[in-house]
C-alpha positions in Angstrom: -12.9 39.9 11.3 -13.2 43.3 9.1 -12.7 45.2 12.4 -10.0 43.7 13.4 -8.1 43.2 9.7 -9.2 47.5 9.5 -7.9 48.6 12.9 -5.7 45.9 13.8 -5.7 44.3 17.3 -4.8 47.2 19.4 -7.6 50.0 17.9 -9.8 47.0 18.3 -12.0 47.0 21.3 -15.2 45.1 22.3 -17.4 48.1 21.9 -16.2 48.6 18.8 -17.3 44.9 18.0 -20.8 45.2 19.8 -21.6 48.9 17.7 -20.9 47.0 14.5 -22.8 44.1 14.7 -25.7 46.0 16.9 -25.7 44.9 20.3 -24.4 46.4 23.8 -20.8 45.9 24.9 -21.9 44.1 28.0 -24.0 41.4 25.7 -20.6 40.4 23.6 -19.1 39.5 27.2 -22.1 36.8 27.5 -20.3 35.7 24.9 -16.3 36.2 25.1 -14.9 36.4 28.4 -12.3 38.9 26.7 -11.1 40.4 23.5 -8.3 37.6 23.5 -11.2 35.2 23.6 -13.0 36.4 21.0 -10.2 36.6 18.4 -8.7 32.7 19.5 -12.4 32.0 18.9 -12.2 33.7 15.3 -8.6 31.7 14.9 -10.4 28.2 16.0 -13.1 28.8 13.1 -10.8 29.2 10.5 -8.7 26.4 11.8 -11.4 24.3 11.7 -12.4 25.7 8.0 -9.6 25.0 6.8 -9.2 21.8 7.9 -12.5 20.8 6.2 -11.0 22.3 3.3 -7.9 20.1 3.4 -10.4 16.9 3.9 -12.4 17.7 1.0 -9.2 17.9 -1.3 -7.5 14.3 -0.1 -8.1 12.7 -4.0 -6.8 9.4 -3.0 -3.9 6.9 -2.2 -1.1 8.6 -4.5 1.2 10.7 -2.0 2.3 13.3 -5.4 -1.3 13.3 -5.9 -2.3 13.9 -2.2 0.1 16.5 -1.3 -0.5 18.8 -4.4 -4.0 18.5 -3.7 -3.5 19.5 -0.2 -1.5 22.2 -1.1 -3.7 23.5 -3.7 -6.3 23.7 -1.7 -4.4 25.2 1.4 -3.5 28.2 -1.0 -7.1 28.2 -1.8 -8.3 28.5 1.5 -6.1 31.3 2.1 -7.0 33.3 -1.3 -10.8 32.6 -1.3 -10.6 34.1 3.1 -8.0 36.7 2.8 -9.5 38.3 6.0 -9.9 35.1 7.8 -6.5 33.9 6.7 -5.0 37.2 8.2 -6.5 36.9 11.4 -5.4 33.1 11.7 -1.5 33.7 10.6 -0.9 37.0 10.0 -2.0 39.4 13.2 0.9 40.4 15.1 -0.8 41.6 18.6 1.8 43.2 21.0 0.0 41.6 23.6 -2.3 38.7 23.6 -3.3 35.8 26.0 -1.8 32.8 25.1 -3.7 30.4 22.2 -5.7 27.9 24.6 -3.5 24.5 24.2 -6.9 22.4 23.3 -7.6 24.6 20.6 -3.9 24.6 19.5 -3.8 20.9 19.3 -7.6 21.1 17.0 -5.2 23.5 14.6 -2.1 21.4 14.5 -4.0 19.3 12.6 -4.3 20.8 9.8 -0.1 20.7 9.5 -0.7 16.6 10.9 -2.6 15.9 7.7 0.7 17.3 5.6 3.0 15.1 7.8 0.8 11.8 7.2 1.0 12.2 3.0 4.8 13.5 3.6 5.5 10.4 5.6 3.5 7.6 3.4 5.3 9.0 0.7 8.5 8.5 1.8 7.6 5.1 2.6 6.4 4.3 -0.5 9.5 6.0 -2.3 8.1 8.8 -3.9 8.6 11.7 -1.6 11.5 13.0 0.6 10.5 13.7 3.9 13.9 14.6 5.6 14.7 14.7 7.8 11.7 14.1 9.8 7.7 14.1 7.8 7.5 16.6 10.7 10.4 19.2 9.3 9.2 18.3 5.8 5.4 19.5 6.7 6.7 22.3 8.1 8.7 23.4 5.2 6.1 22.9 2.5 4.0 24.5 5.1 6.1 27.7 4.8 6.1 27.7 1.0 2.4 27.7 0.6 2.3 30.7 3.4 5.0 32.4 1.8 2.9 32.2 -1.7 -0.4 32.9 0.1 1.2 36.3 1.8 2.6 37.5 -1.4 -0.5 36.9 -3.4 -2.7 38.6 -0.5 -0.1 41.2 -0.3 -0.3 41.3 -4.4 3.5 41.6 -4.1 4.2 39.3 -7.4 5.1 41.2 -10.5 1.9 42.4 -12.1 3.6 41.5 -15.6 2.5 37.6 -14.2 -0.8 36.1 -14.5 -1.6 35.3 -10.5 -3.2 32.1 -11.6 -0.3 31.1 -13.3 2.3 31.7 -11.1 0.4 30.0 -8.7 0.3 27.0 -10.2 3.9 27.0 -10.9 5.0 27.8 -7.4 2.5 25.1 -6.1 3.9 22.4 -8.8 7.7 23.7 -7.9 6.7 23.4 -4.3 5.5 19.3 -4.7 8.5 18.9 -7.0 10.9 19.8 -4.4 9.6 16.9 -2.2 9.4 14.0 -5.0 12.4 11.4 -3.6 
């Protein structure tokens, strides 16, 4: 991950990798069929962190409750494992096999566990999922990006405690989908 968030995804190459961990470049492909392989492997890992993340954070039954607790602790994830985070939604490779659909389908639910609180809470009348829980997830999805970036980036106005502002963007974010 530090290699690849350093050089970026075209400097990057598997002897690179094996020098910095110790090992010949012909072990790694024991391994990793590919370089490709390798980073969708780094991308599954955090997927799969962060989904444990967002499991450990469900508090209850209450949709308001449920979805800022998700999304508190999807900007969490991101804050606590910049590198990690930038590897899974940030690296902009030119050229890169294709993310395997299996392990696509592991990540999508991570965005699945926002569209099941959007969607109860719409039935229940508290939140607005229009016009589909699936939009909606994806929306609040790109807020809590958009905030993650920024504070990775540290492109908010120094003059504003991070903490706070997350908070506020976070609650601003929740309020925006209270029915």
């Amino acid at each position: 991950r530090q290699l690849l968030v350093s050089d970026g995804y075209p400097r990057l190459s598997m002897r690179k990798i094996a020098d910095a961990v110790g090992c010949s470049a012909t072990s790694i492909y024991l391994h990793f069929e590919s370089k490709d392989a390798l980073i969708h492997a780094l991308i599954g890992e955090g997927m799969r962190s962060l989904f444990e993340s967002l499991q450990a954070a469900d508090p209850g039954d209450d949709p308001i409750a449920r979805v800022s607790a998700l999304s508190r602790a999807y900007v969490t994830f991101g804050l606590d494992n910049p590198e990690l985070y930038e590897v899974m939604f940030q690296l902009h490779p030119e050229r890169m096999a294709r993310f395997p659909a299996d392990d696509y389908r592991r990540a999508r639910r991570n965005l699945d566990l926002f569209e099941d609180v959007l969607a109860s809470g719409e039935t229940a009348g508290v939140l607005d999922a229009a016009p589909t829980p699936e939009v909606a997830a994806h929306a609040l999805w790109t807020s809590l990006h958009g905030l993650v970036s920024l504070r990775l980036a540290e492109r908010i106005d120094v003059r504003l405690a991070a903490d706070a502002f997350t908070d506020a963007a976070i609650m601003r974010t929740v309020r925006a989908f209270r029915a």
